[in-house]
VOVEX-480030 format. One line per 5 residues: number of its first residue (from 1); for each residue x, y, z of C-alpha. Coordinates in steps of 0.25 Angstrom, whole numbers. Layout:
# VOVEX-480030
NUM) X,Y,Z; ... $
//
This chain:
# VOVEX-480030
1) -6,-81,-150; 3,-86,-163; -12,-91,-166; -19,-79,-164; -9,-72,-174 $
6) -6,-81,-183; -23,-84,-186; -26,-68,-183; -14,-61,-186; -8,-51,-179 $
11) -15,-39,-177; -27,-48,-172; -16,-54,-162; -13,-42,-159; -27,-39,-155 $
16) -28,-50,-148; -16,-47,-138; -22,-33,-137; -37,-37,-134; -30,-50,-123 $
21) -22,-38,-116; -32,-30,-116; -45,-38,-111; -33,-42,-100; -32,-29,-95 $
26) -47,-27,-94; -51,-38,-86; -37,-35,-78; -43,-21,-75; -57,-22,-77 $
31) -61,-32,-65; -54,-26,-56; -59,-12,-61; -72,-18,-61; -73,-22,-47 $
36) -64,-12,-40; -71,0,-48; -84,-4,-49; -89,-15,-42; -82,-12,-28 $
41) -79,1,-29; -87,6,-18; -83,-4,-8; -68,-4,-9; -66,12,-12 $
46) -58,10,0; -48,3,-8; -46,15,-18; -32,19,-19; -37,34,-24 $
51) -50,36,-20; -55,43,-34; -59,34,-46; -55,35,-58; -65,41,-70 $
56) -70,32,-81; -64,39,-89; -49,37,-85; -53,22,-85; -59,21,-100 $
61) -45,27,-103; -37,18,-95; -44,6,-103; -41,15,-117; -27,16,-113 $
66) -25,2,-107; -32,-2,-123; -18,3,-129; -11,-4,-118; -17,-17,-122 $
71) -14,-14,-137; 0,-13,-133; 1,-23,-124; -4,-32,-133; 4,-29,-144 $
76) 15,-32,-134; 11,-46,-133; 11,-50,-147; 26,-45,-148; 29,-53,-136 $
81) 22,-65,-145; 30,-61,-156; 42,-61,-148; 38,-76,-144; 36,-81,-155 $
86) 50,-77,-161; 58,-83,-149; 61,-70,-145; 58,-70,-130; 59,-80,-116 $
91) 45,-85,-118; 44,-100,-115; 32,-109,-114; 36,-121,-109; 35,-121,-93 $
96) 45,-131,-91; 55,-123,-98; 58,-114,-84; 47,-122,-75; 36,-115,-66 $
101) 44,-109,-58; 51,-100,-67; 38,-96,-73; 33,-91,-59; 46,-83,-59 $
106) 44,-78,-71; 33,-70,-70; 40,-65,-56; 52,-60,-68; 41,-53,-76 $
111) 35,-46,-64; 46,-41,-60; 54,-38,-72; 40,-29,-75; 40,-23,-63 $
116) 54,-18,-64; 51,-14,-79; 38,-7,-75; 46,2,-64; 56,7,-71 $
121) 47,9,-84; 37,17,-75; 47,25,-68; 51,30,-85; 37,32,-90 $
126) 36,41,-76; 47,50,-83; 41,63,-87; 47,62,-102; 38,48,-102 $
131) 27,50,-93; 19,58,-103; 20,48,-115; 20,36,-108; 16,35,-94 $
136) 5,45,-93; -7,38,-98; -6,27,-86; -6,41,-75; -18,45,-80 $
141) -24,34,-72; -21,42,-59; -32,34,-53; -29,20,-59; -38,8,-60 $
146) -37,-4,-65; -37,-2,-81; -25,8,-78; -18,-5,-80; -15,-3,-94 $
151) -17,13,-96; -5,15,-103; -1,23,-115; 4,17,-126; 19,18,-124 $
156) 18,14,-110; 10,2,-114; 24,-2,-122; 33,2,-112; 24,-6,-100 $
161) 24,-19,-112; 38,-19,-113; 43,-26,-103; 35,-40,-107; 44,-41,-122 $
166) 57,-39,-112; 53,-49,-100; 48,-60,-112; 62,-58,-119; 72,-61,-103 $
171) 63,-70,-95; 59,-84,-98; 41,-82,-97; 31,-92,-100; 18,-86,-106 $
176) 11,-89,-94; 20,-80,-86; 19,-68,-96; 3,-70,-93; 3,-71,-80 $
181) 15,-60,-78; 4,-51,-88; -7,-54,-78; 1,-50,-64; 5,-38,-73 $
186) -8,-33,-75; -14,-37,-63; -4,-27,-55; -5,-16,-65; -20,-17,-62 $
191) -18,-18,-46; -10,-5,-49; -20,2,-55; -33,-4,-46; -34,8,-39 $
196) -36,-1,-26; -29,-6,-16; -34,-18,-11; -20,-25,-4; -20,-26,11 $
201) -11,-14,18; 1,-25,24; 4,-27,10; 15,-20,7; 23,-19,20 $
206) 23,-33,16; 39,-40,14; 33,-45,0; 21,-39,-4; 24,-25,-4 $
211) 32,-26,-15; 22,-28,-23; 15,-15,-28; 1,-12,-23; -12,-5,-31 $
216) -8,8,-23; 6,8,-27; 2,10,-42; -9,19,-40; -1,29,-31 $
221) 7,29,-44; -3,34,-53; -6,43,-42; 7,49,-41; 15,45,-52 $
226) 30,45,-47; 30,34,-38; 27,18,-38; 32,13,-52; 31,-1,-50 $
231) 21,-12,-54; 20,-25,-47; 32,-23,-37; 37,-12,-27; 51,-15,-28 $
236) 56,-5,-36; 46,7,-33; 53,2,-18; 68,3,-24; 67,14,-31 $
241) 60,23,-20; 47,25,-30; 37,21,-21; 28,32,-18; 30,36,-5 $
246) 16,36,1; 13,21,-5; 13,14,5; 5,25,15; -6,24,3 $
251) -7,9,5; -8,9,18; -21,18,15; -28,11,6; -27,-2,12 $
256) -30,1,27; -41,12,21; -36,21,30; -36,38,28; -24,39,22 $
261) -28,32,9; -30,47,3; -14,50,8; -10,60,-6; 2,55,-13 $
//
């Protein structure tokens, strides 16, 4: 990247950052969307958390949207770069400084310093003073689908960046674990918004996995709005009673493809 600037300068860097971020979140969402959408729609409509589809319409503004997203995002990462480069955060390259083992964990410490950021974040933007101005954009998606995954308004793509400048500033990361914490990242925000729901019915009455968020938990969100705030984990939606109340009965539905998938909730 010091490269990349130095030779190109920095508004082609920043180019760059945007185009990388960008083409990331389509091949995140696009295969996915690809298969589940078109491809194999007919075959696993049983799968469908709301029955309906969304319209191209909503789609080619969810991809306009998730443009700025990318904009912002990648302007992000160059002052993340900046950052580096004036010793100013807890980056580190060599892997022998904390060993194998710490840089397994650390990726653990980003995920769930997210999740806990995300939580409380989403629960703010849900205020009626700051729904309108910044979370309201990302409901239009009702019926979400994979390029939901960035369809943000600008300021919520600012406030949803935040977190990385603080986590590189207080935890020892190897660039390799900011890659791959990128990749789980938007990997569960596109399971979130897949539409489907494809995980067996035992999984979460499961002692470990049902604390990991499900397709259905998200979705139910855009459906109703004031209930399941969390991204990768159930913990706090659990402590703080914000679970939505028919969740679990709406699982149950889908993944044994039983009558009740149409419950109303």
């Amino acid at each position: 990247m010091e490269y990349l600037i130095s030779n190109f300068g920095i508004i082609q860097a920043v180019l760059i950052a945007i185009s990388i971020v960008f083409i990331r979140y389509l091949f995140f969402s696009g295969i996915p969307y690809s298969i589940l959408y078109v491809i194999r729609r007919k075959n696993i409509a049983h799968k469908r958390i709301q029955k309906n589809f969304p319209k191209s319409m909503r789609i080619k503004k969810e991809i306009k949207h998730s443009f700025s997203t990318a904009i912002v995002f990648g302007g992000i990462g160059l002052c993340i770069y900046t950052l580096k480069l004036n010793g100013l955060t807890q980056i580190y390259t060599d892997f022998s400084n904390y060993g194998l083992g710490y840089f397994a964990l650390s990726i653990l410490i980003m995920l769930l310093i997210h999740d806990t950021y995300f939580y409380w974040m989403h629960r703010v933007v849900h205020h009626p003073k700051l729904f309108g101005i910044i979370h309201k954009v990302h409901h239009q998606s009702r019926n979400p689908t994979p390029f939901t995954a960035f369809s943000f308004d600008v300021a919520e793509a600012v406030v949803e960046a935040a977190i990385i400048p603080i986590i590189i500033l207080i935890v020892p990361v190897h660039p390799l674990a900011i890659f791959l914490f990128f990749n789980i990242s938007l990997a569960f925000n596109v399971m979130g918004h897949l539409g489907y729901e494809f995980l067996p019915s035992w999984f979460i009455k499961h002692p470990i996995l049902k604390w990991i968020n499900t397709s259905t938990h998200h979705n139910m969100h855009h459906q109703k709005a004031n209930a399941n705030y969390g991204l990768y984990f159930n913990f706090w939606d659990t402590l703080m009673k914000t679970n939505h109340k028919h969740y679990h009965k709406k699982f149950y539905a889908i993944t044994k493809n039983n009558k009740e998938k149409s419950i109303t909730i």
